[in-house]
C-alpha positions in Angstrom: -24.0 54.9 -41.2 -27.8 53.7 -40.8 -28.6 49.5 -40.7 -32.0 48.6 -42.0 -33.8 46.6 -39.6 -32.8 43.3 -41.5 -29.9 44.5 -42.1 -29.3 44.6 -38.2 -30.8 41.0 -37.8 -28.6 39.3 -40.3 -25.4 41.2 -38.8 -26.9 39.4 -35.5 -27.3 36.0 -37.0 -23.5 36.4 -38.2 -22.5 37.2 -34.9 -24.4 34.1 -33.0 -22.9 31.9 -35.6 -19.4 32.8 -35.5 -19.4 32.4 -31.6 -21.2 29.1 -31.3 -18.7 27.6 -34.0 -16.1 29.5 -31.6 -17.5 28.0 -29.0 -18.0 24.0 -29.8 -14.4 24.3 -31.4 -12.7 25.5 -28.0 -15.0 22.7 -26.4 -14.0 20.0 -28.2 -10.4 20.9 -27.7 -11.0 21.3 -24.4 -12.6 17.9 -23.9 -9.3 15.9 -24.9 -7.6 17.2 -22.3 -10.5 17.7 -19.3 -9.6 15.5 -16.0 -12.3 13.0 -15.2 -13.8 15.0 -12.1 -15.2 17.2 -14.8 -15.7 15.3 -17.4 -17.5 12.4 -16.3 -21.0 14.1 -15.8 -20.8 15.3 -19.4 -20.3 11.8 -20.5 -23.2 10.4 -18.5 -25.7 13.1 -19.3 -25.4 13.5 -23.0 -26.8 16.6 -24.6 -27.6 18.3 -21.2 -24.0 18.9 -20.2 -23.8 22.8 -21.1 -20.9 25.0 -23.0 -18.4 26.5 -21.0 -17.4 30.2 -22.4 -14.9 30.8 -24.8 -12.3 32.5 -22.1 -12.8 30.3 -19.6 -12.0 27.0 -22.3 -9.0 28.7 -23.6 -7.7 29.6 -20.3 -8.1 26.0 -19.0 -6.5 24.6 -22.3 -3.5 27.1 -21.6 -3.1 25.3 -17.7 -3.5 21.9 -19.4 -0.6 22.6 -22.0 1.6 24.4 -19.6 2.6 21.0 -18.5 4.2 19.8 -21.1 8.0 20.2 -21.7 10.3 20.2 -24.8 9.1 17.6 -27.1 5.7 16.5 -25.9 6.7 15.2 -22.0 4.7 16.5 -19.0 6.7 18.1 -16.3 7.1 18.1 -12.7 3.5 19.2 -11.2 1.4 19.2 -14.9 -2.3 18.4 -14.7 -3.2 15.0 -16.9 -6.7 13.8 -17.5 -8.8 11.4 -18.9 -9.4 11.5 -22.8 -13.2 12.0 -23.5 -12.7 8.2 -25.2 -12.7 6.6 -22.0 -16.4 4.9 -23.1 -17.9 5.4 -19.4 -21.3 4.2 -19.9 -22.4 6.1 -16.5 -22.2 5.7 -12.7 -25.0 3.2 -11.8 -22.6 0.7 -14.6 -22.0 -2.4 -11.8 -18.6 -2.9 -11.3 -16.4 -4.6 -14.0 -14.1 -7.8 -13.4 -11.1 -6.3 -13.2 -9.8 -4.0 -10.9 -6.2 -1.9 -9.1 -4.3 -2.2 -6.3 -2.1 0.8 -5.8 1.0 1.5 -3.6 0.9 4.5 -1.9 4.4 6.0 -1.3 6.0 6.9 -4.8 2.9 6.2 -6.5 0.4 8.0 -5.0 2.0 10.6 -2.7 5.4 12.1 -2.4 6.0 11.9 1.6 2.8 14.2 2.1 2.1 15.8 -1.3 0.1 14.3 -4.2 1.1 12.9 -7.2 0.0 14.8 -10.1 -3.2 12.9 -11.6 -3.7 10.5 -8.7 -6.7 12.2 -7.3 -8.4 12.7 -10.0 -7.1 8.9 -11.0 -9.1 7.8 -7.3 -12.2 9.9 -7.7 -12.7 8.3 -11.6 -12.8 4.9 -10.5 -14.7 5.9 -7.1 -17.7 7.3 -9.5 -17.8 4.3 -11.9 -17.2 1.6 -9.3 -14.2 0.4 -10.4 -12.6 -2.1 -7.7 -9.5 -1.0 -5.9 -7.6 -1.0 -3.2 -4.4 0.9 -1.4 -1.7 -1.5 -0.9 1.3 -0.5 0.9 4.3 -1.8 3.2 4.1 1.1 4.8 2.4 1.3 8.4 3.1 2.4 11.7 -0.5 3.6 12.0 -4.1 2.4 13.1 -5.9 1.9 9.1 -8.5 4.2 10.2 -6.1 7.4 11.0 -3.9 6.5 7.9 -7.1 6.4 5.6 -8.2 9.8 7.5 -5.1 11.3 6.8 -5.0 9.6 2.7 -8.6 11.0 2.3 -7.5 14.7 3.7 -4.3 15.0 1.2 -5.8 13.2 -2.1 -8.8 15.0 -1.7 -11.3 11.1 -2.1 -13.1 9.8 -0.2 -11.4 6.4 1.6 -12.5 3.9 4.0 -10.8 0.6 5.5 -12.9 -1.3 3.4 -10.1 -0.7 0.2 -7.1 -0.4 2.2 -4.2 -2.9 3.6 -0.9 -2.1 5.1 1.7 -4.2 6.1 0.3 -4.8 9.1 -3.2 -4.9 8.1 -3.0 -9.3 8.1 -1.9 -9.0 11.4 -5.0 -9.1 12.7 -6.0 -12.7 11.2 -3.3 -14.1 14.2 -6.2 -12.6 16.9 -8.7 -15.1 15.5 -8.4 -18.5 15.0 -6.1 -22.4 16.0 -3.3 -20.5 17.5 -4.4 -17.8 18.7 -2.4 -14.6 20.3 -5.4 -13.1 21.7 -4.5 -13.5 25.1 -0.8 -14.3 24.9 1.9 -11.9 25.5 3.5 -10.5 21.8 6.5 -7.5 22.0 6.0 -5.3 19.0 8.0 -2.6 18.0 8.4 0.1 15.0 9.2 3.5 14.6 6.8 4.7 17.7 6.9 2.1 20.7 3.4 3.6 22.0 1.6 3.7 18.6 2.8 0.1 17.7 1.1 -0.7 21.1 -2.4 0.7 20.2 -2.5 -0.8 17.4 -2.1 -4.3 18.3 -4.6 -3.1 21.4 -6.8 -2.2 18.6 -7.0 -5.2 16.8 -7.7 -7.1 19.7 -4.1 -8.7 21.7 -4.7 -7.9 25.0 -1.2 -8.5 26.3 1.2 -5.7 23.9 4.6 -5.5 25.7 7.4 -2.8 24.0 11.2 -3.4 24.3 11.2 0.2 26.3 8.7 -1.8 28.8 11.8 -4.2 29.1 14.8 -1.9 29.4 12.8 0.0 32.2 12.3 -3.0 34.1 16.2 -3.5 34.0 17.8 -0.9 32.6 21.1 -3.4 32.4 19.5 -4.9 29.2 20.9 -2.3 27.3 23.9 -0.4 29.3 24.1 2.9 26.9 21.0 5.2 27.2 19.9 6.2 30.5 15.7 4.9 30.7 14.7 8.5 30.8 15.9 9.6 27.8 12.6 7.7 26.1 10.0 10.5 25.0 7.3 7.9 25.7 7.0 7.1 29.2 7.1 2.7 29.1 4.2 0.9 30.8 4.7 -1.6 33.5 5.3 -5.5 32.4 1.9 -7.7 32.9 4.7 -10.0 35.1 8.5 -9.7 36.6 11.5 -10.6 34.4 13.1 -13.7 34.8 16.9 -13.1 35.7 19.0 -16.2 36.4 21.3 -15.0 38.7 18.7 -14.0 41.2 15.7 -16.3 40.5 15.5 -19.3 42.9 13.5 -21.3 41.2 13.1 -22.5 36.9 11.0 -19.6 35.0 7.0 -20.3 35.1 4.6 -18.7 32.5 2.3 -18.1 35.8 5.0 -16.1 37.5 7.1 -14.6 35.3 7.1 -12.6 31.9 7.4 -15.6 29.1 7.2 -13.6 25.0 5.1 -15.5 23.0 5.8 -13.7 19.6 7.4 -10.4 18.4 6.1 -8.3 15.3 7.9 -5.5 13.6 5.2 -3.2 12.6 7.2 -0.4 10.2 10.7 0.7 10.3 12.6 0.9 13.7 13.8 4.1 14.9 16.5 2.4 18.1 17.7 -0.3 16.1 20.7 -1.1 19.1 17.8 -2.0 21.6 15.5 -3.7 19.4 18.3 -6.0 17.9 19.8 -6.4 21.2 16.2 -7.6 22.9 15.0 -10.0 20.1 18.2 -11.3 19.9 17.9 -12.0 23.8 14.6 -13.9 22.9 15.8 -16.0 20.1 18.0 -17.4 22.2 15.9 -17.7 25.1 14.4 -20.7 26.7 11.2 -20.4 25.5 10.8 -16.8 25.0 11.6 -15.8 29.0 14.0 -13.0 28.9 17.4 -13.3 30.8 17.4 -17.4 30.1 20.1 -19.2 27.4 18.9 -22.0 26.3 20.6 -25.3 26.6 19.7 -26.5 22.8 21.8 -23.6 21.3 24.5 -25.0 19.5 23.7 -28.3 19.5 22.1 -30.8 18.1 20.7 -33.3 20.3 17.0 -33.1 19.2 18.1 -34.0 15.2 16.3 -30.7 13.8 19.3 -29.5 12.4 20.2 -26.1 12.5 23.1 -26.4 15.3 19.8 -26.3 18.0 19.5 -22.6 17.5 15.8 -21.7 17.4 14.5 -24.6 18.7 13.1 -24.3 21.9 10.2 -22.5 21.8 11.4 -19.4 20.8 8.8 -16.9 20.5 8.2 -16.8 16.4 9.4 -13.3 14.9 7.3 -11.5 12.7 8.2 -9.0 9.8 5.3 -6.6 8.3 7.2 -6.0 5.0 10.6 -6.3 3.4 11.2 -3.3 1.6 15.5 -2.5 1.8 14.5 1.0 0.0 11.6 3.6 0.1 10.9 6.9 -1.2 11.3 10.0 0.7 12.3 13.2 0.4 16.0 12.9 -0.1 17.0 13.1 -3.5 18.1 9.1 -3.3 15.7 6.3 -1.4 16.2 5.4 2.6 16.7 2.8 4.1 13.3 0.6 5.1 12.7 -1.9 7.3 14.1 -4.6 5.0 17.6 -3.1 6.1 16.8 -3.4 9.7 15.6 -7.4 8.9 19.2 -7.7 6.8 21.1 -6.1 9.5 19.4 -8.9 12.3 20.0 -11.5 10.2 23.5 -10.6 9.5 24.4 -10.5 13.5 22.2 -13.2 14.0 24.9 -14.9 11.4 27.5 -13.9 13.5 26.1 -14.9 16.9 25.9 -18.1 15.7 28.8 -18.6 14.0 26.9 -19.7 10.8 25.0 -22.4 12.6 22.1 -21.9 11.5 20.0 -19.1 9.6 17.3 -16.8 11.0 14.0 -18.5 11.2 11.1 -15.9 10.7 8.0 -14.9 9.1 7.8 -11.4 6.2 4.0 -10.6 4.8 3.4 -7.7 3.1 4.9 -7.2 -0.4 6.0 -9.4 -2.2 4.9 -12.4 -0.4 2.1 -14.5 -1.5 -0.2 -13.8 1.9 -0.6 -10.3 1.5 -1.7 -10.7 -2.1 -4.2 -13.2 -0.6 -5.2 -11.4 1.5 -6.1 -8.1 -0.9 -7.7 -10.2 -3.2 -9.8 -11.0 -0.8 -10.7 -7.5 0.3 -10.8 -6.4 -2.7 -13.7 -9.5 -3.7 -15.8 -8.5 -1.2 -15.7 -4.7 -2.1 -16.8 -5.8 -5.1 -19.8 -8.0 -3.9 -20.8 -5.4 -1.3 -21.1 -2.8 -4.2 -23.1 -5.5 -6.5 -25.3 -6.4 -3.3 -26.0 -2.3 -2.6 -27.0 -1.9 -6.6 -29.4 -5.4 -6.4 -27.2 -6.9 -8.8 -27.3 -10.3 -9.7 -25.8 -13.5 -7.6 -23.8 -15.9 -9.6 -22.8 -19.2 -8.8 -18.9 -19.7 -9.6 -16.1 -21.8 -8.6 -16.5 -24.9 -6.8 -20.7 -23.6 -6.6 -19.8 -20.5 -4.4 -22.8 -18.6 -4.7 -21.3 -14.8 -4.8 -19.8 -12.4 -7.2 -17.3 -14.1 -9.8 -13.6 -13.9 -9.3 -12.1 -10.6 -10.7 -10.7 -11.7 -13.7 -7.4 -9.1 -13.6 -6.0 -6.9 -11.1 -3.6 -4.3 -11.8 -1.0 -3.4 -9.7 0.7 -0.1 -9.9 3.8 0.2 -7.8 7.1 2.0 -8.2 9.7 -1.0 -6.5 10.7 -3.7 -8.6 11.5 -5.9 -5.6 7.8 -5.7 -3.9 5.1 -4.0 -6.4 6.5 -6.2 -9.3 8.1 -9.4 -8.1 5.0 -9.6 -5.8 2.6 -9.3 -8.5 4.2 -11.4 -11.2 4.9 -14.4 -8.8 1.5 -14.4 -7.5 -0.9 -17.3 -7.9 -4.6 -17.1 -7.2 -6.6 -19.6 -5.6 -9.5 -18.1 -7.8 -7.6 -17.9 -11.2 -7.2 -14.0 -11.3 -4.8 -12.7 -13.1 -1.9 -10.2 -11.2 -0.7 -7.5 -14.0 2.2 -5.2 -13.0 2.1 -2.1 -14.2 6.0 0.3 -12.8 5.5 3.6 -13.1 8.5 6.3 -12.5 7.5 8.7 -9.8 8.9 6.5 -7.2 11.9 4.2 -6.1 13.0 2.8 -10.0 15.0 5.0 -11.7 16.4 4.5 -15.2 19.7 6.2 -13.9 20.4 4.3 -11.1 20.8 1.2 -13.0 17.4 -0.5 -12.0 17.9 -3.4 -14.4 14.6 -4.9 -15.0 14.5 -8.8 -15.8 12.6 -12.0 -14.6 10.0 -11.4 -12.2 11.3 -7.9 -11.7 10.0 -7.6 -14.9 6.7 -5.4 -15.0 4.3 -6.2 -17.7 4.8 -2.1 -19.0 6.7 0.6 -17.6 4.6 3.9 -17.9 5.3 7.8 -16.5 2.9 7.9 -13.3 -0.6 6.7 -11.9 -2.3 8.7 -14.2 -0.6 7.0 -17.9 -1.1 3.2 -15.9 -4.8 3.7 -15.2 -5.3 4.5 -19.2 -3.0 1.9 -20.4 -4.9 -0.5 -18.3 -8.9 0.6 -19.3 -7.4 0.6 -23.1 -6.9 -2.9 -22.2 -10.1 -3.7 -20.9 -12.3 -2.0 -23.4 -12.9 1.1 -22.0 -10.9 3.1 -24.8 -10.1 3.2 -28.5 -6.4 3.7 -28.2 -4.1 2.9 -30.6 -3.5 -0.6 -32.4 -6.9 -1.7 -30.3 -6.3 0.2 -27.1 -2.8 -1.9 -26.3 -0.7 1.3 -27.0 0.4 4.2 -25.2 -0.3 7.7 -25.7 
């Protein structure tokens, strides 16, 4: 059969129409489901962001609906993105007054791998400047080799500048009235010689291990021979003290005197640990091998049956967490069990005289929110200063960026994420939101009754669904019933 030329040209026009309404119809479809990383240029850019081709859309909306499950719920390893209603206004937007801490394990990661939607969660508010921060009792390694390692497995780009462990305030005690620069401070954790490095790093000079005792007397703890450490111990700065040789009192100038210990992250050798920082607590005055003459008494009227109150080197605890998530169907044991099961022989060493005196940061005390409101006021000030925004004058005439005016934390354990968040009061009036998501430690099914100040502010499925809830609340979204809904 033989087309006339116009005949051929309006066959043509057909043709091109058919396929651009094709076209903008798989797009648009496409759109409400695209993850920010792809998105967010076409946002910022208007007309210029250019059509993908028809197979390519439909095969990408065929990944994105993959994920969901019997009756509209995403399963297990499902890719969830940002709806194109987010209301970005572009990446040069300074940052806004509210901003996220995150915990890491359970909300973030699982062990090693990452939660669906949380990289694409960290690279959304890296490109529009939205303050946050990693906040985790976890530890056990320098920031800048756990950041390293974050950046590698969520694919963003992190520094030290948005990240706190439970160690992290640890290094305010260097500093300071009081301070352990140059004193002598036993630290111990789940790897004697990385504990060490890291205090080295943030500046105590004198970083003693209880392997550094036992090899110096190996009597200390009569059940493992010395060399079955993996670690080879270092030499003590000074002898022990041992009364049943020493001629003369214990001297700070001649002699090995503790002047604090610090749990860093969960103990491997509980039986030594316990059994040397029991030793101390009941030193005189933190010298190993002495008994002082106050316990169980109480001659100086401090109460407490004397225990504890003769200079005792002060114990530290970098977190409290009894339970973490791991790769075991059912959450392990932290190091909030290893403080519960010190405290409970402690109890019983002391016949109930008195209870064990010592210091927790991390989650959910009050310091270590402090302290990431802090960090996380001037990442937002060194971002404003870097864009020449605007100095305001603010609280009590502090000339600086205003107080963030919400911070949402996103954590999966009632007993730190949440209690720490809800019981938090900020010396600059910004409000603590907890937000629980399910990919971590709370479970439904284990009976994880939620009330009080284990009570999160909303419950939602995973990083990605508490990041959305939250910019609905701030504006940045026309959800449902004015953005205070969830999808």
């Amino acid at each position: 059969m033989a087309f006339s030329l116009d005949s051929v040209k309006f066959l043509n026009g057909v043709a091109i129409a058919v396929r651009v309404v094709l076209t903008v119809f798989v797009c648009r479809s496409y759109l409400r489901g695209l993850t920010t990383s792809s998105l967010a240029p076409c946002l910022t850019s208007g007309l210029r962001c250019s059509f993908i081709s028809t197979a390519t859309a439909a095969r990408r909306i065929r990944v994105v609906g993959d994920g969901l499950g019997r009756g509209g719920r995403r399963g297990v390893g499902s890719v969830r993105g940002f709806k194109s209603d987010m209301g970005v206004r572009g990446r040069e937007r300074e940052p806004p007054a509210f901003a996220f801490a995150f915990d890491i394990d359970g909300v973030l990661l699982h062990v090693a791998k990452p939660i669906p939607g949380a990289p694409e969660v960290l690279k959304f508010l890296n490109d529009y400047n939205i303050p946050f921060i990693l906040l985790t009792n976890g530890g056990g390694k320098h920031e800048t080799e756990r950041v390293k390692d974050l950046s590698e497995r969520l694919g963003v780009p992190l520094s030290t500048d948005n990240f706190v462990q439970s160690h992290t305030p640890f290094r305010d005690l260097v500093e300071g009235p009081g301070s352990l620069r140059d004193k002598t401070v036993l630290v111990t954790g789940s790897d004697y010689e990385k504990c060490r490095a890291i205090f080295k790093e943030y500046g105590f000079k004198n970083v003693i291990t209880p392997a550094d005792i036992y090899a110096a007397d190996p009597t200390i703890f009569p059940f493992q021979p010395p060399h079955t450490f993996t670690t080879p111990p270092q030499p003590l700065p000074k002898p022990l003290y041992n009364e049943t040789t020493a001629t003369s009192p214990p001297s700070a100038d001649t002699h090995l005197k503790v002047d604090a210990m610090f749990v860093l992250n969960d103990p491997r050798d509980w039986a030594l640990d316990i059994q040397i920082i029991t030793d101390l607590l009941l030193s005189h005055a933190g010298f190993p091998g002495t008994y002082s003459p106050l316990n169980n008494t109480d001659s100086n009227g401090g109460g407490g049956g004397g225990w504890q109150q003769d200079n005792q080197p002060p114990l530290y605890f970098s977190n409290a967490d009894l339970l973490w998530s791991a790769n075991y169907p059912l959450p392990r044991f932290g190091q909030g069990a290893f403080q519960a099961a010190l405290a409970g022989l402690w109890a019983r060493v002391t016949g109930g005289g008195g209870e064990l005196r010592r210091t927790s940061i991390g989650k959910p005390y009050g310091e270590t929110y402090r302290f990431a409101e802090r960090v996380l006021g001037d990442h937002r000030q060194g971002v404003l200063k870097a864009m020449g925004g605007h100095q305001h004058q603010h609280q009590q005439g502090v000339v600086g960026s205003p107080p963030l005016g919400r911070v949402y934390m996103v954590g999966d354990n009632p007993e730190s994420d949440i209690a720490g968040a809800n019981g938090h009061v900020s010396e600059q009036g910004t409000e603590w939101v907890s937000v629980l998501v399910k990919t971590g430690v709370w479970s439904e099914s284990r009976g994880g009754r939620l009330e009080g100040g284990l009570k999160p502010k909303v419950v939602v499925d995973d990083v990605m669904a508490a990041v959305k809830w939250a910019l609905r609340k701030e504006g940045w979204a026309q959800g449902e019933e004015g953005g205070e809904g969830l999808r």
